[in-house]
C-alpha positions in Angstrom: 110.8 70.3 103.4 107.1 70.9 102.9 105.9 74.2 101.6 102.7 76.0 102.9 99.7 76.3 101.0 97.4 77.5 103.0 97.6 79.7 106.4 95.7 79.8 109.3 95.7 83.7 111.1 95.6 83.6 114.7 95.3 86.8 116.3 97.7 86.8 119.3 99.3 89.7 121.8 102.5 87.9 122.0 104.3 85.4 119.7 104.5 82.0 121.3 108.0 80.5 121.4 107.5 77.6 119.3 106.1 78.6 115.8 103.8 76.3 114.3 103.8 76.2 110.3 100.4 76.9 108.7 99.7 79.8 111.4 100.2 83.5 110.3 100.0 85.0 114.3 98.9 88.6 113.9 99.5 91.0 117.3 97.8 94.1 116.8 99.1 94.9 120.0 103.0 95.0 118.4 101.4 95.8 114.7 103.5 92.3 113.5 102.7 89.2 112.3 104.7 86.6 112.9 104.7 83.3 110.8 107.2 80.5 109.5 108.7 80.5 106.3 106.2 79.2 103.9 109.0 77.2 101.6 109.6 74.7 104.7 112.9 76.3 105.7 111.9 77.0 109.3 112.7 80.4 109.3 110.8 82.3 111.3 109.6 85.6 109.1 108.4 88.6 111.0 106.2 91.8 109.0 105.8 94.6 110.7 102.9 96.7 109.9 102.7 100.3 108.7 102.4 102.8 106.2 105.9 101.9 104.6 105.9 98.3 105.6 103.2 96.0 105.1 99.4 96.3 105.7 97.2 93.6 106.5 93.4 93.2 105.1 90.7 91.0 107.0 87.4 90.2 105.9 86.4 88.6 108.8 86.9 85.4 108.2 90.7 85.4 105.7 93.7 87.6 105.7 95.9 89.0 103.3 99.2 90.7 103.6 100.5 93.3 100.8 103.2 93.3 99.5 104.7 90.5 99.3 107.1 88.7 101.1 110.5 88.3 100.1 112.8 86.6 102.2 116.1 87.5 100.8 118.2 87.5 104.1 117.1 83.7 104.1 119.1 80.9 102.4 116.0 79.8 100.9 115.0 83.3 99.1 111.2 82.2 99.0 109.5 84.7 97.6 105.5 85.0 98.1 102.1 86.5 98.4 99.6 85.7 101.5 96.0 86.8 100.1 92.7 85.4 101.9 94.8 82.9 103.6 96.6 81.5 100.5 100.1 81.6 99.4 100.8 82.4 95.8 104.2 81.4 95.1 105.9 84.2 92.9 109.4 84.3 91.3 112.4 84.3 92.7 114.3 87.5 91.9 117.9 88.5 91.1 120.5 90.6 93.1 119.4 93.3 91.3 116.0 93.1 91.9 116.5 92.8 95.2 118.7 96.0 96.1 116.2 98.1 93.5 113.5 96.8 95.9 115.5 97.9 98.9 116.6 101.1 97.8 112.4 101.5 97.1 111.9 100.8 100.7 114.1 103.3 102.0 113.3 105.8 100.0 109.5 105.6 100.9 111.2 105.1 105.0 112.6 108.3 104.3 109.3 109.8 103.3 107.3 109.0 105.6 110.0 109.9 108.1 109.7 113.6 106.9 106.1 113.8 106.7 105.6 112.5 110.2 108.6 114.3 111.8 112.6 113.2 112.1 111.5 109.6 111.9 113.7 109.4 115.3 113.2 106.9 117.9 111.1 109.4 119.6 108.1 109.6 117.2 105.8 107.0 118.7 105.1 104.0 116.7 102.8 103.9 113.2 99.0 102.7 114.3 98.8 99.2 112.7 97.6 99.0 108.9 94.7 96.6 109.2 91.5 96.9 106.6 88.2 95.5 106.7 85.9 96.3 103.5 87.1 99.9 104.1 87.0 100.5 107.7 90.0 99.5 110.5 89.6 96.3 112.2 89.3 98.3 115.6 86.3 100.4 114.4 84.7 96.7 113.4 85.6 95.6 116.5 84.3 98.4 119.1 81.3 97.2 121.3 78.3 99.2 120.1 76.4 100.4 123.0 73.2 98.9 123.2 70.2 100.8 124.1 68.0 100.0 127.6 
């Protein structure tokens, strides 16, 4: 079992079927990105991104994922941070860490849910959370129109 030190984003539309470790695979498509546990389990880990999940920066050439991840459903409980590519390993916490950072989620699930409507299956989808120095990625990313 080796762990990951570094990751390599690919941006993607669909996941492959065979995960590669070292690639984070971003789909702005499906606002996820998909990568392999970095502790060497295997386990394929999967961050969705929105307002009350995770949000993903890109500086054109590095990405970053806040917050971080922990994998607590895994047998491995790797617990880590993915900014400008690296992974900074950070401790492992207890049960009761765990469940205080789950009732957190919810809570801020719930909160969102009421701001934006019944947080129903009918609501359409958060846009993806993706920064560049300030701006979204798909306002860095529109052709500009040239002149002639």
């Amino acid at each position: 079992m080796t762990r990951t030190a570094a990751l390599t984003p690919e941006f993607i539309e669909l996941a492959p079927s065979q995960l590669q470790d070292g690639i984070l695979y971003v789909s702005m498509r499906y606002s996820t990105v998909i990568h392999r546990c970095c502790c060497g389990c295997g386990q394929k880990v999967v961050t969705p991104l929105s307002p009350t999940d995770w949000q993903l920066f890109f500086d054109g050439d590095s990405v970053s994922l806040t917050p971080s991840i922990g994998n607590w459903s895994f047998k491995c409980q790797s617990h880590y941070w993915i900014k400008k590519n690296q992974v900074h390993w950070a401790p492992r916490w207890t049960r009761k860490q765990i469940e205080a950072g789950r009732a957190k989620d919810r809570a801020a699930k719930a909160r969102q849910g009421a701001v934006h409507g019944s947080g129903g299956t009918t609501d359409p989808p958060p846009a993806p959370v993706l920064k560049k120095k300030g701006k979204s990625l798909l306002s860095w990313l529109k052709p500009r129109n040239s002149q002639g």
